[in-house]
Every structure is written in structure tokens, then in C-alpha cells.
C-alpha positions in Angstrom: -8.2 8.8 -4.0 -5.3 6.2 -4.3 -2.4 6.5 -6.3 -0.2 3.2 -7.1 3.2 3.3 -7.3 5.2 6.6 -6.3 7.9 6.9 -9.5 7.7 10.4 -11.4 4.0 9.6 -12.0 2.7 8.9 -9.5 4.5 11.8 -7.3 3.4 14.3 -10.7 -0.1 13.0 -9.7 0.1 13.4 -6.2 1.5 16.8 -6.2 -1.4 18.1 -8.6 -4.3 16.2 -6.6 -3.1 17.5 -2.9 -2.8 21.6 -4.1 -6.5 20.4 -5.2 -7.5 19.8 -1.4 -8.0 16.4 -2.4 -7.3 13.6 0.4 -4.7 11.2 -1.6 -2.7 8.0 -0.1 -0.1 7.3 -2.1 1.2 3.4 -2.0 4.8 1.9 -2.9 6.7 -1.0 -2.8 10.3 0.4 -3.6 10.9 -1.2 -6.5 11.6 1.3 -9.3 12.5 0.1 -13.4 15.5 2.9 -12.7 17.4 0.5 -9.6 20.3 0.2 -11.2 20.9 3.6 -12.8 23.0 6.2 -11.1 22.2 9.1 -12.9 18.6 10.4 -14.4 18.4 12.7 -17.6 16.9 14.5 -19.7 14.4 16.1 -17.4 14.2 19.4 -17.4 15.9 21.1 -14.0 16.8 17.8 -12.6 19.1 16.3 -15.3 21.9 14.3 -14.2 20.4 14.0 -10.5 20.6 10.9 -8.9 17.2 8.8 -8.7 17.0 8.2 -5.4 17.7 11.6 -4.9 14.9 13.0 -7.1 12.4 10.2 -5.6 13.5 12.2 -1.9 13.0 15.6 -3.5 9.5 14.5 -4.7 8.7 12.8 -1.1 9.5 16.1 0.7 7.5 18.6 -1.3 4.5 16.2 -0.9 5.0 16.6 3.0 3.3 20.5 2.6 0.1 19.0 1.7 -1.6 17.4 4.9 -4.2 15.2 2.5 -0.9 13.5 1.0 -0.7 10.1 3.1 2.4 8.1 1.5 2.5 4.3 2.7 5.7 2.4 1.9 3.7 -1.2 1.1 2.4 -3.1 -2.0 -1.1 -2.8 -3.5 -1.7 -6.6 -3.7 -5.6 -6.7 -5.3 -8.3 -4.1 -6.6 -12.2 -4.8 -7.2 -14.3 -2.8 -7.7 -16.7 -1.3 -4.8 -20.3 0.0 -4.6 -18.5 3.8 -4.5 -15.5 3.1 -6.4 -12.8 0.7 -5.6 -11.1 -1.5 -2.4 -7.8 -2.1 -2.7 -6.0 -4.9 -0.5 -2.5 -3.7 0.7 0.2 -6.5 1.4 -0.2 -5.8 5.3 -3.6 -7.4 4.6 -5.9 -3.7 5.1 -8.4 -2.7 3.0 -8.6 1.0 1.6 -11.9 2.1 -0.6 -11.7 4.8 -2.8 -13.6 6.8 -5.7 -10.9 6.9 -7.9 -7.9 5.0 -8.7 -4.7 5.6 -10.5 -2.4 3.1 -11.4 1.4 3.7 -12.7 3.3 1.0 -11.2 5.5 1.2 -14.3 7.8 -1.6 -16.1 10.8 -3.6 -15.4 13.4 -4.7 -17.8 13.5 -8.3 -18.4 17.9 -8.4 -18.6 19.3 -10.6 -20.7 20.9 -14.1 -19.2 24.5 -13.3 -20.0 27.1 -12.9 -17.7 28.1 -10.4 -16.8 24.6 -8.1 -18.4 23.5 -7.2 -14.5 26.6 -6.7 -13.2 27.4 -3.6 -16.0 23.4 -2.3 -16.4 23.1 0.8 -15.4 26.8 2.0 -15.8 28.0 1.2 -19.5 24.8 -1.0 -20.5 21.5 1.4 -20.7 18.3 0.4 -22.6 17.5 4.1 -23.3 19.2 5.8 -25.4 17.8 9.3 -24.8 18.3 8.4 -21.1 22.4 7.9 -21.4 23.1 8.3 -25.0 24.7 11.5 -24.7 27.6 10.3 -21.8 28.7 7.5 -24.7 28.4 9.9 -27.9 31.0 9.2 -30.8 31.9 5.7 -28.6 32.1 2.3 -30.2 28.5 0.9 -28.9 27.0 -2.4 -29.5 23.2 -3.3 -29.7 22.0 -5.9 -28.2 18.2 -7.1 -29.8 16.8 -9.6 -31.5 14.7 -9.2 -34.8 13.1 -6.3 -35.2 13.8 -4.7 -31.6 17.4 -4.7 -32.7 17.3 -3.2 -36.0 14.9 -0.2 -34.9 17.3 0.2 -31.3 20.3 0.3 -33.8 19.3 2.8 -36.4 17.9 4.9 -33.5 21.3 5.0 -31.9 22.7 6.3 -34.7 21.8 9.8 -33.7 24.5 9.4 -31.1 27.5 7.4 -33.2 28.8 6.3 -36.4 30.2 3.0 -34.8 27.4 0.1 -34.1 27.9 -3.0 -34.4 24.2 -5.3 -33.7 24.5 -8.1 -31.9 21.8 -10.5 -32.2 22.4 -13.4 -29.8 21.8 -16.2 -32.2 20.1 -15.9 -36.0 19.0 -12.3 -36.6 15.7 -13.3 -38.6 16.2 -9.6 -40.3 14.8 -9.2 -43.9 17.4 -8.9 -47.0 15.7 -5.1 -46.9 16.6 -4.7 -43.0 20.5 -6.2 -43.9 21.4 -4.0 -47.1 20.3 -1.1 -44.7 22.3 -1.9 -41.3 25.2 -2.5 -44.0 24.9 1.0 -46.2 24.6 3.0 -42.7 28.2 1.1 -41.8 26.2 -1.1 -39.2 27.9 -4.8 -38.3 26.2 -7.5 -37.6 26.8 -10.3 -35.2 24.8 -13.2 -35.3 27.0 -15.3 -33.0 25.9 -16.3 -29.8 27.2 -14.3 -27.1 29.5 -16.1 -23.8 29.4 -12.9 -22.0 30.5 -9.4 -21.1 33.6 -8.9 -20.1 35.0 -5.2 -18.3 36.2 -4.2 -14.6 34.0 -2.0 -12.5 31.1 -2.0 -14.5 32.6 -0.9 -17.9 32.3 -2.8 -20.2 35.3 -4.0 -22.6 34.4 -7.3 -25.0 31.8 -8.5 -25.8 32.7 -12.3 -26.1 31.4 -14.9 -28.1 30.8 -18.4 -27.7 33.8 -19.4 -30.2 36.3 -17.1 -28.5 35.7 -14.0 -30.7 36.2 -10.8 -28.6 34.6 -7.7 -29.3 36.0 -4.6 -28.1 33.2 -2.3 -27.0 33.0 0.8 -24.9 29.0 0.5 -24.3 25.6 -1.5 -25.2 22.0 -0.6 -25.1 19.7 -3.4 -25.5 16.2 -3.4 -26.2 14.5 -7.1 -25.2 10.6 -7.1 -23.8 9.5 -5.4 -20.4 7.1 -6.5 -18.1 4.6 -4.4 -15.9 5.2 -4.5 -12.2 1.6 -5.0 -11.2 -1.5 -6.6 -13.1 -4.1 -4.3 -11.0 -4.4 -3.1 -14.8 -6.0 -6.3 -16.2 -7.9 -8.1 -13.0 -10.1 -4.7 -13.2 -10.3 -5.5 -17.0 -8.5 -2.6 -18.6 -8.2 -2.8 -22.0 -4.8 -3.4 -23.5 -3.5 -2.4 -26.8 -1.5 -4.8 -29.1 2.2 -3.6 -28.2 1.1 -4.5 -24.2 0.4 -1.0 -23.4 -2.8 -0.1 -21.1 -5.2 2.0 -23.6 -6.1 5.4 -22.5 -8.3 8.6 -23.7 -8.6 11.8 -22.8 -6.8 12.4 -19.4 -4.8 9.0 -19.5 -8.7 7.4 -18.5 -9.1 3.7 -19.2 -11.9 1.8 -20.4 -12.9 1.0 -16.8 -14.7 4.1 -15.1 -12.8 5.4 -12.4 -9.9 4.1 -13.4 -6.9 6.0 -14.8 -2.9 5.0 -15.6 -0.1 7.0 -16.0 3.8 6.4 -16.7 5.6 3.2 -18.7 2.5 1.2 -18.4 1.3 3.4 -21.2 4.2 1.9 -23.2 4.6 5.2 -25.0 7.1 7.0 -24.8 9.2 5.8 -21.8 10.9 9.2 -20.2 10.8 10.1 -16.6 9.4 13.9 -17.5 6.7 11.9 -20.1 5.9 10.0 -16.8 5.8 13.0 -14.8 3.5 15.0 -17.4 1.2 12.0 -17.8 0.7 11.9 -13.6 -0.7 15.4 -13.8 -2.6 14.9 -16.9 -4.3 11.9 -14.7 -4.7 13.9 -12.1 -6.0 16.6 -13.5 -8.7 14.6 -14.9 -9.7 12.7 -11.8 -10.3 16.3 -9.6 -12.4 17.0 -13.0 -14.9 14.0 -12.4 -14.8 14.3 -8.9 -15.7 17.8 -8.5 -18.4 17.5 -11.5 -19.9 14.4 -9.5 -19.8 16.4 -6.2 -21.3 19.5 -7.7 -24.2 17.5 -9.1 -24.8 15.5 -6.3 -25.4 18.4 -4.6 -27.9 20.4 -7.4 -29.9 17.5 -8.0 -29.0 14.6 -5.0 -28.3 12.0 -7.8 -24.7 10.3 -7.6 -23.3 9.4 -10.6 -19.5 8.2 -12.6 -18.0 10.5 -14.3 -15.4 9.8 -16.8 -13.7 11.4 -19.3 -13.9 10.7 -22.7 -13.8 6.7 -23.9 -10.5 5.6 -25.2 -10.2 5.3 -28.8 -11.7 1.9 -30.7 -8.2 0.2 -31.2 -6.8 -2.5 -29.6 
């Protein structure tokens, strides 16, 4: 059994599988969606630790189960194999499996504005469940264009009365989408933004390209993400139409064998969903492989199993 990718999903997984006497190697290239964050919350127990920290924690109860093999390298390539799968790490070995899961998760695609990198992940968050709370009440800004910024802006309102959109050029909203940003007190900035200005990572102005300053004490942007890995497709997963990897029962995909658990998903993108979805996977892989063991013994015929088919919608 390989797992790719060793974020909350992966290490959910790989807890479940190993107290399931299951031999597991766990691969991971180090780079996780939360690098620049310093703080992780809302999850249960653990909110407010530090993600490196959590990633350590996880690491460390894995150690108790001798069939937990973690390997800090990248999964370059998957095929699939007469038993299952071979998967090509960077180091160039080959690893064969029955089963595979893949949660390699996402990676924000920033912004190119001065300034954006520099302040992400101390007063600029793209979640606002994540580090919505720590800027309550505050004057916040959005950052989004079309539709992503009018849904990221009347979410934030849960958190504070004072938002002001900023859309980086033309908006392209509908009359609708502007009488509603205006009767829930939102601004709107169409003007094209110069950069973010703000010492030590806090953020201060937003400025503009004529000059205009606006004072802010946060942002949370929402702009397109992009998976870390594209093991997903080249076994050809099936994809929904928000970019997702489509899943049934027991996050399975469409490929036999095959399951996915965390961001890739594209649902809903917490660390404890992440976490919940890894055992979920796993629990469904030592399903099928106990079912095909204990029939291959009864009747000596080997055989796939996989949960149920993912729904028809793409």
C-alpha cells in the first residue's frame, strides 16, 4: 500500500491503515499548501499549533507501527501493474503496490503584486475559517476577481462589517452581484492594484496604480489553485468540472485501486476535512483488501475490489 503525500491525509490514512497490520510506505516531497502559515486552526485539540509542529506530532505516532515506512522523496510517475500499481520515486526506484492513495493536495497560485508573498500567511490568508477569527471586527479587504470575489466577500462577512472588494482591474460582477455588495455596506475597487504596502508582514495600504492608498488591517484572497501532482489524471481519474478528482463511497475514484483524499477533492478545504477524508480512504482500502484476501483464499480466484462507482457527474 502507498500513500502519496504525508499532509493531514495522508498521515489520517496512514495512522488507520498501520493499527490494521497493513504494510504502508508513505512518500513526500516537503512541500505543503500551508508553507507559509504560522499557525493551524480550527482542528479540533490541535488549534492554533504550529504546522510544522503538527506534521512532527503525526510523524512520531506513526513510528509505533513497524509496517509504517515514511520516505522523504517525490512520487514522479504511476501505471498501472499486473497486481496493482508501480510507482517511480524521483531517486529513480520502482515500488509496486495493490492499492494507491493519492492526497498530494493544492498550492495557491499568489497573486503577482508586490508585496502579496512577502505578507501571506501573516495578515493575507486565503481561508477564512482558517484565520478569520484572529482579524474579527478588522477593516479586511478581498482580493478576487469575478465571481471568486463576490462569494469570498459575502462569506467574510461572518467575521466583519468592514470589506471593501478589490478586484484588480474590471470586476465583470452583474448589476444583481453590485446592488448586493452595496446594500451589505461592501466597497468596491475596481482599480488596479501597485502593491501592498506594511512592515513585518502586516499589512497597511493597499495601493493603487494612481496613487490611491487604502488603509487595511488584512486581506483574504481567493484566485485558482493548482494540484501538486497529476498522478490523478496520467492513471485517468475522472475529474469533475470545478477541477476536483471525483470520488464515491470511501473517497474511491473511477480507477480501481485507486483512492484520493484531502484538497484534491476540492471540497471543503480544512485540515481536520483532510484528516477525516484519509481515514475514510483508508478505511475503505483495508475493506477491499481484506475482502480480496479472504476470497482468494475460499475459492483461489484473485480479484479488484472497489467500492462503490462514483456518482455519474462530471
Amino acid at each position: 500500500m502507498i500513500i502519496v503525500g504525508a499532509g493531514p491525509a495522508g498521515l489520517s490514512a496512514a495512522l488507520i491503515l498501520g493499527r490494521a497490520c497493513r504494510s504502508v510506505l508513505i512518500c513526500d516531497r516537503a512541500t505543503p499548501r500551508s508553507w507559509a502559515s504560522k499557525r493551524m486552526y480550527a482542528y479540533l485539540s490541535r488549534d492554533s499549533i504550529e504546522p510544522a509542529g503538527f506534521r512532527q506530532i503525526g510523524r512520531r505516532e506513526l513510528a509505533r507501527y513497524p509496517g509504517v515506512e515514511m520516505r522523504d522523496v517525490e512520487v514522479i510517475r504511476a501505471r498501472k501493474h499486473r497486481r496493482g500499481f508501480e510507482i517511480t520515486l524521483a531517486s529513480g526506484a520502482r515500488v509496486a503496490c495493490r492499492k494507491l492513495l493519492i492526497a498530494t493536495g493544492m498550492m495557491d497560485i499568489l497573486p503577482a503584486v508586490p508585496g502579496f508573498e512577502q505578507m501571506f500567511g501573516r495578515t493575507v490568508f486565503q481561508c477564512p475559517y482558517c484565520d478569520g477569527w484572529e482579524l474579527r471586527g478588522k477593516a479586511l479587504a478581498v482580493y478576487g476577481r469575478r465571481r471568486r470575489g463576490f462569494e469570498l466577500a459575502r462569506a467574510l462577512s461572518a467575521w466583519t462589517n468592514d470589506i471593501v472588494l478589490c478586484t484588480d482591474g474590471r470586476a465583470s460582477l452583474t448589476t444583481a452581484e453590485r446592488a448586493q455588495l452595496a446594500r451589505n455596506r461592501i466597497g468596491l475597487m475596481e482599480k488596479r492594484i501597485d502593491a501592498l504596502e506594511g512592515a513585518r508582514g502586516k499589512l497597511q495600504h493597499i495601493r493603487f496604480r494612481d496613487g490611491e492608498r487604502l488603509a487595511r488591517d488584512g486581506m483574504f484572497f481567493n484566485t485558482p489553485a493548482r494540484g501538486q501532482s497529476d498522478l490523478a489524471e496520467s492513471l485517468g481519474c475522472l475529474f469533475g468540472r470545478h477541477g476536483g478528482v471525483l470520488c464515491g463511497q470511501y473517497e474511491a475514484t473511477s480507477v480501481p485501486g485507486v483512492f484520493v483524499a484531502g484538497n484534491i477533492i476540492r471540497d471543503v478545504q480544512l485540515s481536520i476535512v483532510a484528516a477525516a477524508e484519509g481515514a475514510r480512504a483508508a478505511f475503505g482500502i483495508n475493506r477491499a483488501l481484506t475482502r480480496e484476501d479472504f476470497e482468494q483464499r475460499a475459492t483461489g480466484k484473485r480479484r479488484v475490489e472497489h467500492p462503490k462507482k462514483i456518482p455519474a457527474r462530471l
